[in-house]
C-alpha positions as CSV (number, residue, x, y, z in Angstrom):
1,X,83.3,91.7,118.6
2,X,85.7,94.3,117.3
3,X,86.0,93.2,113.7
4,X,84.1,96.2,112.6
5,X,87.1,98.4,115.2
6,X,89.8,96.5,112.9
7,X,88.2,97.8,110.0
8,X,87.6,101.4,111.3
9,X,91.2,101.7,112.3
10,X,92.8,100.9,109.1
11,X,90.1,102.0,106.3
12,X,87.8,104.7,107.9
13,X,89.8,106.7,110.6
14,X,92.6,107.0,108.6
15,X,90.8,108.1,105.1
16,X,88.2,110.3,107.2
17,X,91.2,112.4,109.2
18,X,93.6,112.4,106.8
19,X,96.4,111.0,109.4
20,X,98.3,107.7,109.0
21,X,96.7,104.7,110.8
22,X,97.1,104.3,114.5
23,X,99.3,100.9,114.5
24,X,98.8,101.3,118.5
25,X,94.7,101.3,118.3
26,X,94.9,99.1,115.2
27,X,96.8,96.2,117.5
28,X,95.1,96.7,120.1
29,X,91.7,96.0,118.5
30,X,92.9,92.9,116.5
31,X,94.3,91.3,119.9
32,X,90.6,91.7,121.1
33,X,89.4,90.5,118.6
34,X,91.9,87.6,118.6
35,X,89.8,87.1,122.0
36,X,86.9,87.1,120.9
37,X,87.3,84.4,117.7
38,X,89.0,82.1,120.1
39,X,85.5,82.2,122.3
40,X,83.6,81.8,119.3
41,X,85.5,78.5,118.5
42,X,85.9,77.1,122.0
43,X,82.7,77.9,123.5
44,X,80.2,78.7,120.5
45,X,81.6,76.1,118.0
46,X,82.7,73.7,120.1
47,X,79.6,71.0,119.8
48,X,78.0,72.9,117.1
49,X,77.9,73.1,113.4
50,X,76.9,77.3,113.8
51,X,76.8,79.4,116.8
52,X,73.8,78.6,118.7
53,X,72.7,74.9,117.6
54,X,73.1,72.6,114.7
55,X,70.8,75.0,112.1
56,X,71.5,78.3,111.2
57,X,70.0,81.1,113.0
58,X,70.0,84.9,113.3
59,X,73.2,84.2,115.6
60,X,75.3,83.3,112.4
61,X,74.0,85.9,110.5
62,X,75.1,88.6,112.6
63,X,78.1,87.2,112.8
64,X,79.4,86.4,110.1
65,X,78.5,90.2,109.1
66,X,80.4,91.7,111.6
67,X,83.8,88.9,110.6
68,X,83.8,89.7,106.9
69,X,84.4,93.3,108.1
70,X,88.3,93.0,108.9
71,X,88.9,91.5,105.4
72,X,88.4,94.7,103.8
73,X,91.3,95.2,106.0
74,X,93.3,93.3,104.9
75,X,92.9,91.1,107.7
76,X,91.9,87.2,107.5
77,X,89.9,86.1,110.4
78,X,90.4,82.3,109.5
79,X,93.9,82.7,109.2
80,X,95.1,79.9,111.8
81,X,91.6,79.0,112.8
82,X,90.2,75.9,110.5
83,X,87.0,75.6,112.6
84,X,86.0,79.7,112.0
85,X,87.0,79.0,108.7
86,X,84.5,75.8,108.1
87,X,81.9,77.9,110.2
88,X,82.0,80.6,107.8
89,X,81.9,78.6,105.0
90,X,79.3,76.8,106.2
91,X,77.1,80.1,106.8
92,X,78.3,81.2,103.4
93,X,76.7,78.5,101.1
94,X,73.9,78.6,103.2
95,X,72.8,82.5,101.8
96,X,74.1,82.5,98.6
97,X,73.4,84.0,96.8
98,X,71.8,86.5,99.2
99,X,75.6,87.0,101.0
100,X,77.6,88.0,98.2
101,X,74.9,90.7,97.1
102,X,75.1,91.9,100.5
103,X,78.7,92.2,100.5
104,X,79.0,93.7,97.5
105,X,80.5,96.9,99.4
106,X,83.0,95.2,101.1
107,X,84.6,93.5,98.1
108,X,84.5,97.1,96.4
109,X,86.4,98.2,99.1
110,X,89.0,95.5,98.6
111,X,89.3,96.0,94.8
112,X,89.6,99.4,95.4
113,X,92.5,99.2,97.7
114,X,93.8,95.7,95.9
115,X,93.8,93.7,99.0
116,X,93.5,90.1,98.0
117,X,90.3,88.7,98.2
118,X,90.3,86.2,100.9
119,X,86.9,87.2,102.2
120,X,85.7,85.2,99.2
121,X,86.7,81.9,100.2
């Protein structure tokens, strides 16, 4: 989906080499994955209250994982994009409390590098 490339450009590869962040890779991974959320909301979203059907399923899950990665980025997913942003909320409520404990990490990593904390919406 390349959320999780977002968040390895700007958090991991540049802390791991020591080198500033590749703005060239770092663009070119959030345009794909500027791809990739508009087929989530046009194709898997369109009819659908969550990715696959009108329940949650292991779909949503997995998703929603790999889009709260970005925010420890810096980088809103749901910026612009009301229906990702209901999706997710939606997915959200339904594991709490379960999601936030399994986040915990990322909103370290947030705290730790004071972006704001839009990942907790």
């Amino acid at each position: 989906m390349f959320a999780s490339m977002v968040f390895r450009a700007k958090v991991i590869d540049p802390r791991m080499s020591g080198n500033p962040m590749d703005e060239r890779k770092f663009d070119r991974f959030k345009g794909d994955l500027s791809k990739t959320l508009d087929a989530i909301e046009k194709v898997y979203l369109k009819d659908t209250a969550y990715l696959h059907s009108n329940n949650i399923s292991i779909a949503d899950i997995l998703g929603i994982c790999e889009l709260m990665q970005p925010f420890g980025a810096g980088v809103d997913v749901t910026n612009g994009r009301p229906v990702l942003k209901a999706w997710m909320k939606r997915v959200k409520e339904a594991l709490q409390p379960h999601f936030d404990d399994a986040h915990t990490f990322l909103y370290r990593v947030e705290d730790q590098f004071g972006i704001p904390s839009k990942s907790r919406l």
